[in-house]
Structures are given as structure tokens and as C-alpha cells.
LUMSE-235483 format. One record per residue (C-alpha): x, y, z; residue number from 1. Coordinates in nm, 4 decimals. Example, Ala and Ser with C-alpha at 12.3 -4.5 7.8 and 13.67 -1.06 7.14 Angstrom:
2
1.2300;-0.4500;0.7800;1
1.3670;-0.1060;0.7140;2
This chain:
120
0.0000;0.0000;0.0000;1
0.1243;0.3498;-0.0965;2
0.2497;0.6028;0.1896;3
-0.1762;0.7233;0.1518;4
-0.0933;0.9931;0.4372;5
0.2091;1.1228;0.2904;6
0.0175;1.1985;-0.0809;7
-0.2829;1.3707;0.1650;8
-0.0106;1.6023;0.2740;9
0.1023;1.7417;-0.0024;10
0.0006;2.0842;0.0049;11
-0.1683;2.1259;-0.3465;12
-0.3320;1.7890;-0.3199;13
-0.4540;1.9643;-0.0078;14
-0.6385;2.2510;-0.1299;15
-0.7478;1.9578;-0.4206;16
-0.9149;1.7580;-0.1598;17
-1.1035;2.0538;-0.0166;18
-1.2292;2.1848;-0.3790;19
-1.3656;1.8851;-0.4626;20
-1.5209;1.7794;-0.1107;21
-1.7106;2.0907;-0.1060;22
-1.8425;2.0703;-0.4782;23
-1.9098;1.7002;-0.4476;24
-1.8596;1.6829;-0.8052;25
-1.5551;1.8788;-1.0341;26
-1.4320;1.8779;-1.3514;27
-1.0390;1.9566;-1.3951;28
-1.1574;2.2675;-1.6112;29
-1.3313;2.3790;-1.3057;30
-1.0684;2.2963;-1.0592;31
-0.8124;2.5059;-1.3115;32
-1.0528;2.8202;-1.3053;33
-1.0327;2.8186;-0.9319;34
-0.6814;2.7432;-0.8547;35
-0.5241;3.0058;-1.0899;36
-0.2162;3.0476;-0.9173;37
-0.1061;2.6250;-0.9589;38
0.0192;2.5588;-1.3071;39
-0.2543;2.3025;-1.5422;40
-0.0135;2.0917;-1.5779;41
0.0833;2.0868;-1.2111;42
-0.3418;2.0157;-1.0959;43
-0.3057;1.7367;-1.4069;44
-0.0146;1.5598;-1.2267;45
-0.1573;1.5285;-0.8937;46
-0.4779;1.4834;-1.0015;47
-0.3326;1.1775;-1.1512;48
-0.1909;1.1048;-0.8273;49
-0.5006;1.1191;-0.6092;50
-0.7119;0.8828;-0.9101;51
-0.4185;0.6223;-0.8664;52
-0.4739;0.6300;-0.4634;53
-0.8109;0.5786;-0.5141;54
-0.8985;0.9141;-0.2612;55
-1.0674;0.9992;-0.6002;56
-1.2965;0.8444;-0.8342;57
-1.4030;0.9244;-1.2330;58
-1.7954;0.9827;-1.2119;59
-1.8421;1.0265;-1.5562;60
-1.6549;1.0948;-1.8600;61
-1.8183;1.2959;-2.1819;62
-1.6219;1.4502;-2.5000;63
-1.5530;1.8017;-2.5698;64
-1.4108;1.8903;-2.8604;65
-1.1679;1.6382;-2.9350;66
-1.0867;1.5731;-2.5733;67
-1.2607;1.3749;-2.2938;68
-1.3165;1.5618;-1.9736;69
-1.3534;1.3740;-1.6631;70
-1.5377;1.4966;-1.3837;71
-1.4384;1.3483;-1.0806;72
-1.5500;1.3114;-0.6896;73
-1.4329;1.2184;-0.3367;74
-1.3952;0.8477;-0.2345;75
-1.5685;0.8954;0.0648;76
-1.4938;0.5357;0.1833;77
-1.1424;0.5673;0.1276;78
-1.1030;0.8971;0.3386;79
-1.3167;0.6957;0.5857;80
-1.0272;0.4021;0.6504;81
-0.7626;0.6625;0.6496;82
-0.9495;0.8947;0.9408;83
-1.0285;0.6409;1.1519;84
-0.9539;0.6412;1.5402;85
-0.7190;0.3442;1.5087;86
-0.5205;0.5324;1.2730;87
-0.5028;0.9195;1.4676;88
-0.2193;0.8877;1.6118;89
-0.0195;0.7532;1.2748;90
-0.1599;1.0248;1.0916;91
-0.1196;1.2695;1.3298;92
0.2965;1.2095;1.3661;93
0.3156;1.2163;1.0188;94
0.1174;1.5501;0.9643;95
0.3551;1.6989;1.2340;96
0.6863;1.5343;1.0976;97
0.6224;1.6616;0.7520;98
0.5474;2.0088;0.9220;99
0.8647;1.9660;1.1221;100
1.0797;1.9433;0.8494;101
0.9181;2.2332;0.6733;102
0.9515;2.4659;0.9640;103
1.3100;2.3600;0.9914;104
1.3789;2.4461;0.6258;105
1.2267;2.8308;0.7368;106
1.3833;2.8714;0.9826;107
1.7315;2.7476;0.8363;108
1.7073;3.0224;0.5439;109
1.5820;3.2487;0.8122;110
1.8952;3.2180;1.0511;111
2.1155;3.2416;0.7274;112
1.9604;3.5275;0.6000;113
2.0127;3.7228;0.9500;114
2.3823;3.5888;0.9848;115
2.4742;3.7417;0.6667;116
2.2524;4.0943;0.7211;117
2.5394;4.1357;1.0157;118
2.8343;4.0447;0.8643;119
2.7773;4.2746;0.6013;120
């Protein structure tokens, strides 16, 4: 089984999740005209992602011009196993390990910005 947590996490798959919870329903048009500031290609990708972790389903497909467009929807079931109570403490170390490391990364570039600021 993939690392299901650690694709949750990611911070665009994120804001993903939360489009598409709260319109049930979404096309990747859609999700594009909302999410201006992430790259097509970029919502394509982990789109992609989520559909192969099965945290996302196809609900239908239909053809526009040329192309078809999927729209797809939350696997409610699958978000279901993953929040569990058996699993909250797993999922809660990794949310704050992953947020650990990113902290540590700020504040890194933080302390080096400051060291050279005085020895200049």
C-alpha cells in the first residue's frame, strides 16, 4: 500500500481535496478556473496522483471537442479508513513530521539570512 498519508499532505493535493469535497462533483476545467495560481499541468499531475490512490474516483466521462473531460469526486470510503480512530495517532505524527521538516527548512534560510545581514 502506498504512503496514503504522505500523498494527503502534499500541500496542493490539499487545497485539491477541499475543492472537490465541497463541490461534491468537479471537472479539472473547473478545478483550473479556481486554482489560478497552480500551473494546469501541475493540478493534471496530482490529479493523476489522487485517481491512482483511489482518494478519487471518475464519475463520468463525456467529449468536448476532441478531448474527454472527466469529472471526478471524493472516495468517501477511502477517506473513511484513512481517518479512523485506530489510525489518529499515525496520521497525526506524520502531519507533524512533515510540518517539522518544513519549519526547519524556514527557519534554516531564516537564521542564514540574518547571519549574513550582520556580517555585512
Amino acid at each position: 500500500m502506498k504512503d496514503i498519508i504522505g500523498i494527503i499532505l502534499n500541500p496542493v493535493r490539499v487545497r485539491i481535496i477541499q475543492e472537490v469535497a465541497a463541490k461534491q462533483n468537479i471537472t479539472a476545467n473547473e478545478l483550473c478556473d479556481k486554482m489560478p495560481d497552480i500551473p494546469r499541468t501541475t493540478l493534471y499531475r496530482h490529479i493523476n496522483i489522487l485517481l491512482g490512490s483511489n482518494i478519487f474516483s471518475v464519475v463520468s466521462e463525456r467529449k468536448v471537442r476532441g478531448s474527454l473531460e472527466r469529472t471526478i469526486g471524493l472516495k468517501t470510503e477511502e477517506m473513511s479508513k484513512i481517518n479512523s480512530l485506530e489510525l489518529a495517532s499515525q496520521n497525526a505524527l506524520s502531519f507533524l513530521c512533515t510540518n517539522l521538516r518544513v519549519f526547519k527548512a524556514i527557519l534554516t534560510v531564516k537564521i542564514q539570512i540574518r547571519l549574513r545581514i550582520r556580517f555585512f
